[in-house]
PDB file of N, CA, C, O and CB in Angstrom:
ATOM      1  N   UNK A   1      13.755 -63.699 -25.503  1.00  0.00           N
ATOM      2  CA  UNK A   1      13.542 -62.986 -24.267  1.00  0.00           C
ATOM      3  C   UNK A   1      14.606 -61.921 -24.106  1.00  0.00           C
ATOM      4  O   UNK A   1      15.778 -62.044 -24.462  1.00  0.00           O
ATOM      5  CB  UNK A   1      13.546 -63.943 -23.079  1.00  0.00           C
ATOM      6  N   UNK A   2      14.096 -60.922 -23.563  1.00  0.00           N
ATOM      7  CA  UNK A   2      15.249 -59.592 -23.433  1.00  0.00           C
ATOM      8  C   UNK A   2      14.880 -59.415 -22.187  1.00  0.00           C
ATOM      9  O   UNK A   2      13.713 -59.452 -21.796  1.00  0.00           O
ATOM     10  CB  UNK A   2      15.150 -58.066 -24.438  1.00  0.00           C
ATOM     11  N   UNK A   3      16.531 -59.079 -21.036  1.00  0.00           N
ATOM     12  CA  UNK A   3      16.369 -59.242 -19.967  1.00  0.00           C
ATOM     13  C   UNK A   3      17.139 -57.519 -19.730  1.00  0.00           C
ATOM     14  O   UNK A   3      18.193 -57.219 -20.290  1.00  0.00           O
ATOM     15  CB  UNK A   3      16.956 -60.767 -19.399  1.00  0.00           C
ATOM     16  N   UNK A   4      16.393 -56.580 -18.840  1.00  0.00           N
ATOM     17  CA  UNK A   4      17.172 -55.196 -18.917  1.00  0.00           C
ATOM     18  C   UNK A   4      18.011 -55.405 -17.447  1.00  0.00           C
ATOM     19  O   UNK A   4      17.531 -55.640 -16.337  1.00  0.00           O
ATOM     20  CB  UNK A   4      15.984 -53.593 -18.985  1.00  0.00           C
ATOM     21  N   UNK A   5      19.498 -55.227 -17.859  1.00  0.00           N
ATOM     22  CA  UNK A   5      20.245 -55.158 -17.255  1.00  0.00           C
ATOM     23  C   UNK A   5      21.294 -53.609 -17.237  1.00  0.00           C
ATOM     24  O   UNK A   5      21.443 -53.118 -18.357  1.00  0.00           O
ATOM     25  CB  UNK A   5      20.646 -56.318 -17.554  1.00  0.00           C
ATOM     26  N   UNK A   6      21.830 -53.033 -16.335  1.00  0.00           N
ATOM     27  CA  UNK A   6      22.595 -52.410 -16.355  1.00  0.00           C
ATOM     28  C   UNK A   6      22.460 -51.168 -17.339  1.00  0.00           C
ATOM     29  O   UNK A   6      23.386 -50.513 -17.817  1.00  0.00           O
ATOM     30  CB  UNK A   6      23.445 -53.167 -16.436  1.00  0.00           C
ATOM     31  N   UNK A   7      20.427 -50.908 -17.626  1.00  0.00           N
ATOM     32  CA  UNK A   7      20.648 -49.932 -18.500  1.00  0.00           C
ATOM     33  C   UNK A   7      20.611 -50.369 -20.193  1.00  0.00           C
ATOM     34  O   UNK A   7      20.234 -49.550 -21.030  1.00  0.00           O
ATOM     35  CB  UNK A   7      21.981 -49.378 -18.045  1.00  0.00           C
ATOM     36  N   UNK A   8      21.029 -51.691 -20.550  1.00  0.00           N
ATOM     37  CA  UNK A   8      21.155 -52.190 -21.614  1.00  0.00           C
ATOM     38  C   UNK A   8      20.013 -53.526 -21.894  1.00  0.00           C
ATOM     39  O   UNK A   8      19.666 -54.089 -20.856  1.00  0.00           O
ATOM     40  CB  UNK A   8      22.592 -52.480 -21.637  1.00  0.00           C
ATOM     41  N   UNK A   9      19.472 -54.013 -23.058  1.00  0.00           N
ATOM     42  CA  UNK A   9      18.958 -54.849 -23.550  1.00  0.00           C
ATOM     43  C   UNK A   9      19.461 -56.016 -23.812  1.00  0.00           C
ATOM     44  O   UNK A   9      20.063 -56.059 -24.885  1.00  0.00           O
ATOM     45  CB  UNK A   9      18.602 -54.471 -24.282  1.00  0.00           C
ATOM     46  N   UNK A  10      19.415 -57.345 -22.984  1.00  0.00           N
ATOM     47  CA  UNK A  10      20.127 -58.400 -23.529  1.00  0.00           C
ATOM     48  C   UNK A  10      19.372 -59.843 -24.067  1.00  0.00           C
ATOM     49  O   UNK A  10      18.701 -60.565 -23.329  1.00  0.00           O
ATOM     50  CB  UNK A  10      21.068 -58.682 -22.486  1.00  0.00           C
ATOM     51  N   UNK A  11      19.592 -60.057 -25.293  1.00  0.00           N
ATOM     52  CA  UNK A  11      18.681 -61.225 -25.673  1.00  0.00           C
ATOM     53  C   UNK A  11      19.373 -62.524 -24.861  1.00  0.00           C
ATOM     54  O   UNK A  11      20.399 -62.474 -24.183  1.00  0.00           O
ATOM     55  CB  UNK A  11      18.630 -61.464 -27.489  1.00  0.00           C
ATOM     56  N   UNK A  12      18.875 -63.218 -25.012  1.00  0.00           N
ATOM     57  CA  UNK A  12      18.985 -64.430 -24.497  1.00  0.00           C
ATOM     58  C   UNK A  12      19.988 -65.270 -25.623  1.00  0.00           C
ATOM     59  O   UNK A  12      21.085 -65.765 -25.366  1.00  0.00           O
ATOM     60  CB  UNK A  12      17.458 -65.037 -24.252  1.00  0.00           C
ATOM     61  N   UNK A  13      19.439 -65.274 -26.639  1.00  0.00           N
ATOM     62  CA  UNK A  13      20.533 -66.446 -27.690  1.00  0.00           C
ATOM     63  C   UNK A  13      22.103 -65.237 -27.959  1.00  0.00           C
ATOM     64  O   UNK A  13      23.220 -65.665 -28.251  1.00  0.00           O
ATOM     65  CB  UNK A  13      19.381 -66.976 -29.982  1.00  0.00           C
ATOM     66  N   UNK A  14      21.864 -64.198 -27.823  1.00  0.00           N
ATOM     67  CA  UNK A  14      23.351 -63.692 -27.263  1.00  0.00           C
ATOM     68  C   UNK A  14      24.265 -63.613 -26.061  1.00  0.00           C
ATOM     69  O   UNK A  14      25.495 -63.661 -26.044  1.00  0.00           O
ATOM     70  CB  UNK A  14      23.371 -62.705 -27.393  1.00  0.00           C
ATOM     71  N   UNK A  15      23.252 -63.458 -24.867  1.00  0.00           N
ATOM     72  CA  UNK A  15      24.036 -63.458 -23.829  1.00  0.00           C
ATOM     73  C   UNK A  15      24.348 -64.683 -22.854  1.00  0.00           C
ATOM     74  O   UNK A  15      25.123 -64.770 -21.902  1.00  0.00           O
ATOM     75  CB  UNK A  15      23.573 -62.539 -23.207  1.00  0.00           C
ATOM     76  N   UNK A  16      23.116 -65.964 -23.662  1.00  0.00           N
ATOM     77  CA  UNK A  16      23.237 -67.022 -22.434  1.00  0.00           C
ATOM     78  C   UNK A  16      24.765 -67.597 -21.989  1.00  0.00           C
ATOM     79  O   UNK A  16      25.302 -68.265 -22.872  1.00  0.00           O
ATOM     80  CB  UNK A  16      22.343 -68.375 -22.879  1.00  0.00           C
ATOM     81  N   UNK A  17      25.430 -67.452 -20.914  1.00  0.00           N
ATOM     82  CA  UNK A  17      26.921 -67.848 -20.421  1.00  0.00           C
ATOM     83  C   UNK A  17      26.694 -69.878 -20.566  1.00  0.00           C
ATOM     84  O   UNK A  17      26.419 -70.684 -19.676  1.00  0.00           O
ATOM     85  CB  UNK A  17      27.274 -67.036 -18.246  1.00  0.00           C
ATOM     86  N   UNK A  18      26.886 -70.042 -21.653  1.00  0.00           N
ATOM     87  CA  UNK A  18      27.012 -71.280 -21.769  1.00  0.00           C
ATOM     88  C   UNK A  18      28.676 -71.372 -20.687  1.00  0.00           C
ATOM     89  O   UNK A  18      29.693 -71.758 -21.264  1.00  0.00           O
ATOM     90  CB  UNK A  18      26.971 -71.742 -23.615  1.00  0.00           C
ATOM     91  N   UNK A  19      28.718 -71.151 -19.819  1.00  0.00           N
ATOM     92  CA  UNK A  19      29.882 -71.793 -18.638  1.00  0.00           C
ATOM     93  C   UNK A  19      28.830 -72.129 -17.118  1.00  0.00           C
ATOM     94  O   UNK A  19      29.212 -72.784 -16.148  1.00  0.00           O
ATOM     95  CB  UNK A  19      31.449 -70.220 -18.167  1.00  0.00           C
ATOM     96  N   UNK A  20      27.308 -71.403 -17.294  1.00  0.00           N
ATOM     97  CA  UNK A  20      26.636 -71.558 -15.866  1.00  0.00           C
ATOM     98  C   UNK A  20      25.190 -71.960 -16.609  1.00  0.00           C
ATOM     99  O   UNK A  20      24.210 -71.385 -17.082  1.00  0.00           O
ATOM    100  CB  UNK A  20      26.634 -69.935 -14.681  1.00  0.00           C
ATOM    101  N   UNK A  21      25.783 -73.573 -16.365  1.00  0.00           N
ATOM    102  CA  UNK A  21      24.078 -74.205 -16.631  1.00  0.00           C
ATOM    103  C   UNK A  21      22.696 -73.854 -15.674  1.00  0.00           C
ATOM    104  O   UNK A  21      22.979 -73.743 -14.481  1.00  0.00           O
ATOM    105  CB  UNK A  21      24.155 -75.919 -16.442  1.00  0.00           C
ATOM    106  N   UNK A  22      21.900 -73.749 -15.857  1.00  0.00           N
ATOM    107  CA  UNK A  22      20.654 -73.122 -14.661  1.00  0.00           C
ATOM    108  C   UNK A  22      19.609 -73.424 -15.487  1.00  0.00           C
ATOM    109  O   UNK A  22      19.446 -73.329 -16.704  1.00  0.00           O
ATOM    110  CB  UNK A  22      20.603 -71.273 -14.137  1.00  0.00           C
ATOM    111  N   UNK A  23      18.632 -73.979 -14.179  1.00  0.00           N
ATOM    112  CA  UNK A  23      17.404 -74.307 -15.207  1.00  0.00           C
ATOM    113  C   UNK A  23      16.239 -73.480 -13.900  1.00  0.00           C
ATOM    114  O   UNK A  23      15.046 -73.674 -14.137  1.00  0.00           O
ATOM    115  CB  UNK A  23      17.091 -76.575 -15.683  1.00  0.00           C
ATOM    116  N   UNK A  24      16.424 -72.981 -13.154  1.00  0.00           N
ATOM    117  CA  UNK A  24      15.452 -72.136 -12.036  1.00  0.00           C
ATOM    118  C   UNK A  24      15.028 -71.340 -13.334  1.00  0.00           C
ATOM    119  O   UNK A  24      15.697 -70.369 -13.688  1.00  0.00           O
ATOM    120  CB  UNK A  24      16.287 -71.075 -10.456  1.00  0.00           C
ATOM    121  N   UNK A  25      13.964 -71.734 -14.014  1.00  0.00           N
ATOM    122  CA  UNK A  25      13.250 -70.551 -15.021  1.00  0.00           C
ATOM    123  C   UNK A  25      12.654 -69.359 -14.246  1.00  0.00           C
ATOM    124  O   UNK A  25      12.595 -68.288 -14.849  1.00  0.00           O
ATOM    125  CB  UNK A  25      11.933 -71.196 -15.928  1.00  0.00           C
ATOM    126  N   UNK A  26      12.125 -69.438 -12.744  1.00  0.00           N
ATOM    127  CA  UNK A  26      11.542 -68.625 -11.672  1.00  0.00           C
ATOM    128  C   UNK A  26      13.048 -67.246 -11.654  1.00  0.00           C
ATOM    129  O   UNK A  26      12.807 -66.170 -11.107  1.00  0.00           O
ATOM    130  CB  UNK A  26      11.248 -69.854  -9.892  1.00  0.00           C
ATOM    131  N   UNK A  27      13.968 -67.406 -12.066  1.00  0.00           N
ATOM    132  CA  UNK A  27      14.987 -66.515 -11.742  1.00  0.00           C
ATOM    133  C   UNK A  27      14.759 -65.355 -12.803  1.00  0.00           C
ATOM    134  O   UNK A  27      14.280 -65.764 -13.861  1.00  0.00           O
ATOM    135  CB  UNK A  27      16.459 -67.223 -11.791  1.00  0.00           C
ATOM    136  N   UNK A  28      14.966 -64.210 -12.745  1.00  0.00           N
ATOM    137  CA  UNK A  28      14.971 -63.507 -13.926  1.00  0.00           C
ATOM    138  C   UNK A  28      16.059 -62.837 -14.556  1.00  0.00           C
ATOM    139  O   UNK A  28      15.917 -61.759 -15.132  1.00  0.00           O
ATOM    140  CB  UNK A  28      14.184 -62.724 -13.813  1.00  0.00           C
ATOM    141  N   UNK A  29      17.614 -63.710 -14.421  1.00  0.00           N
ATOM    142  CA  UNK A  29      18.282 -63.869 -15.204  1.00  0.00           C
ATOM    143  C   UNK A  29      18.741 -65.416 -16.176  1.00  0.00           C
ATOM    144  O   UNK A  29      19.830 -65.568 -16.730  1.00  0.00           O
ATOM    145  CB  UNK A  29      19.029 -63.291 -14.564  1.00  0.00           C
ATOM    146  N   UNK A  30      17.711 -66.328 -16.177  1.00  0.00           N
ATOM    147  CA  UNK A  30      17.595 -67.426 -16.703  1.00  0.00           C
ATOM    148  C   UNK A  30      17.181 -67.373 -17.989  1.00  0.00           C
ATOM    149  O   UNK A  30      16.078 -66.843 -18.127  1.00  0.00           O
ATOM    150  CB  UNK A  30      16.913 -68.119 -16.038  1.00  0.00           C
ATOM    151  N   UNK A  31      17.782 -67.801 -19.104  1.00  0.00           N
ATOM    152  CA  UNK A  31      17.762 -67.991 -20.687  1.00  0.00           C
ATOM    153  C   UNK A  31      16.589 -68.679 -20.633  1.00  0.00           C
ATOM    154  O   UNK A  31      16.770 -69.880 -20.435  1.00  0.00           O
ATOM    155  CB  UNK A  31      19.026 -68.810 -21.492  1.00  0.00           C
ATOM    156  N   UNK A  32      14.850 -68.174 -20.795  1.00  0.00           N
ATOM    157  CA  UNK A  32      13.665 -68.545 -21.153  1.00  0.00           C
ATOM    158  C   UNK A  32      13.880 -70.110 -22.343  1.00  0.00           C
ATOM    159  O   UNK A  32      13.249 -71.166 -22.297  1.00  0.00           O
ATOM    160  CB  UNK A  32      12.944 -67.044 -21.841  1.00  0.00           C
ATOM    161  N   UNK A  33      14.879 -69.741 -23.211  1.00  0.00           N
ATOM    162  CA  UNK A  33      14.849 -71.352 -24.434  1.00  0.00           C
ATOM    163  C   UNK A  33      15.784 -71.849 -24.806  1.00  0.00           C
ATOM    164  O   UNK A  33      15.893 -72.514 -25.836  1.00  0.00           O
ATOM    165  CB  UNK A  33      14.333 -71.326 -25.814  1.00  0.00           C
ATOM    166  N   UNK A  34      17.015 -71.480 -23.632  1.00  0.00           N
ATOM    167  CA  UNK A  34      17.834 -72.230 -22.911  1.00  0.00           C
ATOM    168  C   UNK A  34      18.013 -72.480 -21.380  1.00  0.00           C
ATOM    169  O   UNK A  34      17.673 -71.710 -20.482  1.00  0.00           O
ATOM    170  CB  UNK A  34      18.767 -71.865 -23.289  1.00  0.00           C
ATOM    171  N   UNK A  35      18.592 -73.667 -21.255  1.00  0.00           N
ATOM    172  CA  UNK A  35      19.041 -74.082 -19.511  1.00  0.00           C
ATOM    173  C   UNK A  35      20.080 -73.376 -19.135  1.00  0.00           C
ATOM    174  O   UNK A  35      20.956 -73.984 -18.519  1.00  0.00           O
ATOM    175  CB  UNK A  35      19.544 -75.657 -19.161  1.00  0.00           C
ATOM    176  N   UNK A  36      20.288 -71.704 -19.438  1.00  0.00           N
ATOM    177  CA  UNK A  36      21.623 -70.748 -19.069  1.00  0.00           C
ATOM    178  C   UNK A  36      21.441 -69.986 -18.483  1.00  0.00           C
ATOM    179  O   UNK A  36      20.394 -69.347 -18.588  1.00  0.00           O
ATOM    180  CB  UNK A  36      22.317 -70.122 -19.872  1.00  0.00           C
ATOM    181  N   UNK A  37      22.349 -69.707 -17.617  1.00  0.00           N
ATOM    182  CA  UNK A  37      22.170 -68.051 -16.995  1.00  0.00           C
ATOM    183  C   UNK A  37      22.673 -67.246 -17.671  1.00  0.00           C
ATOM    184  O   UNK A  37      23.735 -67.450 -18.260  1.00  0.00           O
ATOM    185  CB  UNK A  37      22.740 -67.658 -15.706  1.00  0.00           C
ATOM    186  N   UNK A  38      21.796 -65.803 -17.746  1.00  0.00           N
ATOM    187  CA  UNK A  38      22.590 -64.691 -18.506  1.00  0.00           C
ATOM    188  C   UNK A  38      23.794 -63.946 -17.727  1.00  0.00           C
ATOM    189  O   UNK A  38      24.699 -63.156 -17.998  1.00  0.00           O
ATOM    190  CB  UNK A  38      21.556 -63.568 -18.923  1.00  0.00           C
ATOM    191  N   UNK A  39      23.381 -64.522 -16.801  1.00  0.00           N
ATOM    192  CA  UNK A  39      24.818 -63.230 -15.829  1.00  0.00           C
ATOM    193  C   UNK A  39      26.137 -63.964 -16.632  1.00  0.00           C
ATOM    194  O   UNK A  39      26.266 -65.077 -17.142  1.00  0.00           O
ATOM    195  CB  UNK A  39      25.111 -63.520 -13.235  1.00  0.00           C
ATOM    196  N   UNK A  40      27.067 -62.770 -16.491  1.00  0.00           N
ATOM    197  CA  UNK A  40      28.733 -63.025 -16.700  1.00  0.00           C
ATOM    198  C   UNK A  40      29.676 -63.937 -15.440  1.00  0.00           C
ATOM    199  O   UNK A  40      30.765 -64.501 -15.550  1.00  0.00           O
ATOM    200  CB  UNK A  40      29.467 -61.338 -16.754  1.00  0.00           C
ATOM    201  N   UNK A  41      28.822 -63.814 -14.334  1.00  0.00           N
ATOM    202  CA  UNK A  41      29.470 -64.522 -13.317  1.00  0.00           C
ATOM    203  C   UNK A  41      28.050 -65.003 -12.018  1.00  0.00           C
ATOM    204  O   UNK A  41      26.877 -64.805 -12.334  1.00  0.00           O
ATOM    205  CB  UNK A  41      30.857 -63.332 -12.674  1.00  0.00           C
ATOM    206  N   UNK A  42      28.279 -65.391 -11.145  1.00  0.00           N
ATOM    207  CA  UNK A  42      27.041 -65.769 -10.178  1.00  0.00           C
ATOM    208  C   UNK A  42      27.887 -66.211  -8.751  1.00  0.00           C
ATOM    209  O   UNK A  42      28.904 -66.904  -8.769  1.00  0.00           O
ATOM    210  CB  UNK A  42      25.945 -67.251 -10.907  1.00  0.00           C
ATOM    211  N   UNK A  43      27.316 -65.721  -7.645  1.00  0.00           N
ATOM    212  CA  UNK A  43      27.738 -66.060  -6.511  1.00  0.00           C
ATOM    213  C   UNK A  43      27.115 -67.756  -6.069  1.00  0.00           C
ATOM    214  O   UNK A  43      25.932 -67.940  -6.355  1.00  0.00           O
ATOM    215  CB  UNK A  43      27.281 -64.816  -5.564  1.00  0.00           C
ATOM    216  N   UNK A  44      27.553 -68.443  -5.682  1.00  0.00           N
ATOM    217  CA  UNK A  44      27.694 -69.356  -4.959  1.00  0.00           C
ATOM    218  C   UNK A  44      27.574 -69.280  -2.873  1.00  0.00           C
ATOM    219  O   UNK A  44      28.505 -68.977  -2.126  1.00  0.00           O
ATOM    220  CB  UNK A  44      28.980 -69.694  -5.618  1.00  0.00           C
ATOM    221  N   UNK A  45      26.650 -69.527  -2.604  1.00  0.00           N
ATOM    222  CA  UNK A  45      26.519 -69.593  -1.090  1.00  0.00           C
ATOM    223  C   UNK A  45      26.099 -70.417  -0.488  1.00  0.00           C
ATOM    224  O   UNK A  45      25.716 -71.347  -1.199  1.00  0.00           O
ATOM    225  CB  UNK A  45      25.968 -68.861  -0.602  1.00  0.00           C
ATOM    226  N   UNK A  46      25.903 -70.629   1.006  1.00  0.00           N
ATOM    227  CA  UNK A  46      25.466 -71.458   1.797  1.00  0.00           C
ATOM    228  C   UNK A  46      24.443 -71.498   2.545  1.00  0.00           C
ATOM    229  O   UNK A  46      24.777 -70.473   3.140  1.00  0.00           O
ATOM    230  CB  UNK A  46      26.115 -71.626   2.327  1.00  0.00           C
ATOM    231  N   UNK A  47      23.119 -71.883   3.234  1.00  0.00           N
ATOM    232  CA  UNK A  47      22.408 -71.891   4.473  1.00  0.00           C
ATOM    233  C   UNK A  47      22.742 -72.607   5.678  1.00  0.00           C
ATOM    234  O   UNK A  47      22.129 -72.725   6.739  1.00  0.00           O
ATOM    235  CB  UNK A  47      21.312 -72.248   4.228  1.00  0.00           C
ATOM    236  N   UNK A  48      23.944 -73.099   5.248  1.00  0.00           N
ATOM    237  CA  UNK A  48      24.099 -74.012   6.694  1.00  0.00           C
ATOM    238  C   UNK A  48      25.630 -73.604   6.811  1.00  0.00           C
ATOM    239  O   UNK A  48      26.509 -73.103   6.109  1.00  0.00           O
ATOM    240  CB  UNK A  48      23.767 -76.032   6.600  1.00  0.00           C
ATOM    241  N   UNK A  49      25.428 -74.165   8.266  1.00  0.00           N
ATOM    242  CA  UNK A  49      26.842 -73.800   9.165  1.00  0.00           C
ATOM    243  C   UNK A  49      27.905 -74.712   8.624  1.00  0.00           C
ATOM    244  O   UNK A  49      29.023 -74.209   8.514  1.00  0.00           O
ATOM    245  CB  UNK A  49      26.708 -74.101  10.946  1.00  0.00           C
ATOM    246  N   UNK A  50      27.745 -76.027   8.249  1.00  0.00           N
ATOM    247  CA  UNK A  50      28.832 -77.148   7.830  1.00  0.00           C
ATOM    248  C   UNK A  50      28.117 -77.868   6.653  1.00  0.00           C
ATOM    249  O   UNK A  50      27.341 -78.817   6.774  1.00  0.00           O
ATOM    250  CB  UNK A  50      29.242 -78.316   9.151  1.00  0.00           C
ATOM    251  N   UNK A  51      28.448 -77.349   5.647  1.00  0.00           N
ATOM    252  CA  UNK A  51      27.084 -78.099   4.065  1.00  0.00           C
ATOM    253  C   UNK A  51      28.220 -79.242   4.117  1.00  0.00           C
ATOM    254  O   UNK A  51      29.434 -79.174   4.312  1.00  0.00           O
ATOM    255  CB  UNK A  51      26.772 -76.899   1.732  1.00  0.00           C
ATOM    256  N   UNK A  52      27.267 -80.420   3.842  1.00  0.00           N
ATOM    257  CA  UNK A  52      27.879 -81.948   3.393  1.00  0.00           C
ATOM    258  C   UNK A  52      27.369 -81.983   2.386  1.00  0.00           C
ATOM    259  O   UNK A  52      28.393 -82.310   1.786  1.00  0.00           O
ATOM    260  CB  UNK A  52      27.615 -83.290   4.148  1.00  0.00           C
ATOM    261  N   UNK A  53      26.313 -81.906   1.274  1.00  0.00           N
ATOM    262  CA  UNK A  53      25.680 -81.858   0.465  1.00  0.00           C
ATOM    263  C   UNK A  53      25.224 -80.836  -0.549  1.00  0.00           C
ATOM    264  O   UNK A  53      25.040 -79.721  -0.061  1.00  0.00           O
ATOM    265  CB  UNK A  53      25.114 -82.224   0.917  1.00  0.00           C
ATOM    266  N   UNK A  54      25.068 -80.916  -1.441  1.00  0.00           N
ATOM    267  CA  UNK A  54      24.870 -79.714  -2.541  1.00  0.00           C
ATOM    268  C   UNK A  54      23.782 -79.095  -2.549  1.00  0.00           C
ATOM    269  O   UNK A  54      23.757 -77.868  -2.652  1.00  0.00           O
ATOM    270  CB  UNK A  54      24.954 -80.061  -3.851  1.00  0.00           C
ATOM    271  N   UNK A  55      22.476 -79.978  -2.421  1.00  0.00           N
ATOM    272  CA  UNK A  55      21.292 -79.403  -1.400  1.00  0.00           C
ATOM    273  C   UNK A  55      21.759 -78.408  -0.539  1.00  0.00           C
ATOM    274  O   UNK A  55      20.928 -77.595  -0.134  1.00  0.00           O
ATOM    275  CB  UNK A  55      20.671 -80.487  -0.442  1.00  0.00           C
ATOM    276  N   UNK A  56      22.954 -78.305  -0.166  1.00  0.00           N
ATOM    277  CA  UNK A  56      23.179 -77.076   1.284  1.00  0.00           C
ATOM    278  C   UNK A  56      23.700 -75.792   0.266  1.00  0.00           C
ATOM    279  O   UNK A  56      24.068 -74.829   0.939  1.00  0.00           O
ATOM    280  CB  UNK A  56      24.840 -77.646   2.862  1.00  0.00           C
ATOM    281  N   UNK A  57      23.791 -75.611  -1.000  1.00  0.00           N
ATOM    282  CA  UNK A  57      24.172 -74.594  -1.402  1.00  0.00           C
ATOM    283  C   UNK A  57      23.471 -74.152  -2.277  1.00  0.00           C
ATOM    284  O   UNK A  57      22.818 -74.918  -2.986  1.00  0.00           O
ATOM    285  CB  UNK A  57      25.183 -74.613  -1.671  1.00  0.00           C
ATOM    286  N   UNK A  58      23.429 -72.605  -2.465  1.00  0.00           N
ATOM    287  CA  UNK A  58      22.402 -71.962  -3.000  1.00  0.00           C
ATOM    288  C   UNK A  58      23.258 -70.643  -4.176  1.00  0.00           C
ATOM    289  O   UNK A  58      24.411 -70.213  -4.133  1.00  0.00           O
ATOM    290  CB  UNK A  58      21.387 -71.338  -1.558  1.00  0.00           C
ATOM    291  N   UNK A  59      22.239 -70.346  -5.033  1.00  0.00           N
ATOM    292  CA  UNK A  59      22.628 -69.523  -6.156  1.00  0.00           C
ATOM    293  C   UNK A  59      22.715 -68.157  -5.423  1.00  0.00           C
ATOM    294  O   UNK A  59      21.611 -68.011  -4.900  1.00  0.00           O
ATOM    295  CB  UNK A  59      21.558 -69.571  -7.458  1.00  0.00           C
ATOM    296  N   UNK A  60      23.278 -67.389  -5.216  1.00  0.00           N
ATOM    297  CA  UNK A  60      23.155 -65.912  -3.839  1.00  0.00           C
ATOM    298  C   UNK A  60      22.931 -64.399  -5.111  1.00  0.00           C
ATOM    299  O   UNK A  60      22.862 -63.179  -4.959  1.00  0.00           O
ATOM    300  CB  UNK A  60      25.515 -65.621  -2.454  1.00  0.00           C
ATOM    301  N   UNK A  61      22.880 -65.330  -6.316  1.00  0.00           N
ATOM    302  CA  UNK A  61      22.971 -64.224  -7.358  1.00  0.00           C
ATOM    303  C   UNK A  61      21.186 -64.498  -7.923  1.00  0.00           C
ATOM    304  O   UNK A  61      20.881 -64.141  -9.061  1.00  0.00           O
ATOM    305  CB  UNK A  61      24.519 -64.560  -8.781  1.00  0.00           C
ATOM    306  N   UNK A  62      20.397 -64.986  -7.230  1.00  0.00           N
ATOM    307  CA  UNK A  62      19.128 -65.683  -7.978  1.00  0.00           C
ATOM    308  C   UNK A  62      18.115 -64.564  -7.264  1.00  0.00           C
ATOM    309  O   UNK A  62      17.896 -64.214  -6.104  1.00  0.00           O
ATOM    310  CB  UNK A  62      18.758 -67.654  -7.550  1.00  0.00           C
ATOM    311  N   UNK A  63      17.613 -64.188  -8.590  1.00  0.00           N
ATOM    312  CA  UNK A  63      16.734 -62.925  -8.301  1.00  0.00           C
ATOM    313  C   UNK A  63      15.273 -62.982  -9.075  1.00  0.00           C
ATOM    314  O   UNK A  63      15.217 -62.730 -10.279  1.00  0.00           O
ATOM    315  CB  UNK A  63      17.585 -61.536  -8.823  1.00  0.00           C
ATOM    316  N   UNK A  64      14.116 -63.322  -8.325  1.00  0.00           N
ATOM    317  CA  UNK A  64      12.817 -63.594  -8.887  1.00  0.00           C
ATOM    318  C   UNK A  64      12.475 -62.792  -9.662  1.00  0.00           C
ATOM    319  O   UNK A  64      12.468 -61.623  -9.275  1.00  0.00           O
ATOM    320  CB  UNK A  64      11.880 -63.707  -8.126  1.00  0.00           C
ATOM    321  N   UNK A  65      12.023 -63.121 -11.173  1.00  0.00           N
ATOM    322  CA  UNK A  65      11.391 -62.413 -11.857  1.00  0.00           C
ATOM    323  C   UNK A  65      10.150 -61.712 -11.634  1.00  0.00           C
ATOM    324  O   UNK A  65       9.670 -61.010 -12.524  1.00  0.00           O
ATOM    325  CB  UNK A  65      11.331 -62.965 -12.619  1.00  0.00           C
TER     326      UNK A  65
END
């Protein structure tokens, strides 16, 4: 899978960030035949006012293919 980023072509078995496991295949920076994200980094966020649970946090870098 080649994902166009920034102008450039990135395969997947080169760029997957084996440091950010992800399996949302619905995202369209997600490694298609790996469980990786291609981004270099990913935001981390919240929907709730006081998260107790990991359910309360969300990928803020997750962008539908």
């Amino acid at each position: 899978m080649k994902i166009e980023e920034g102008g450039k072509n990135m395969s997947c078995y080169t760029n997957a960030n084996r440091c950010i496991e992800c399996t949302v295949s619905q995202c369209k920076y997600h490694c298609d035949t790996e469980n990786y994200c291609t981004l270099e980094k990913i935001m981390v966020g919240t929907h709730e006012a006081d998260p107790t649970a990991k359910q309360c946090t969300d990928c803020m870098s997750f962008a539908k293919k």
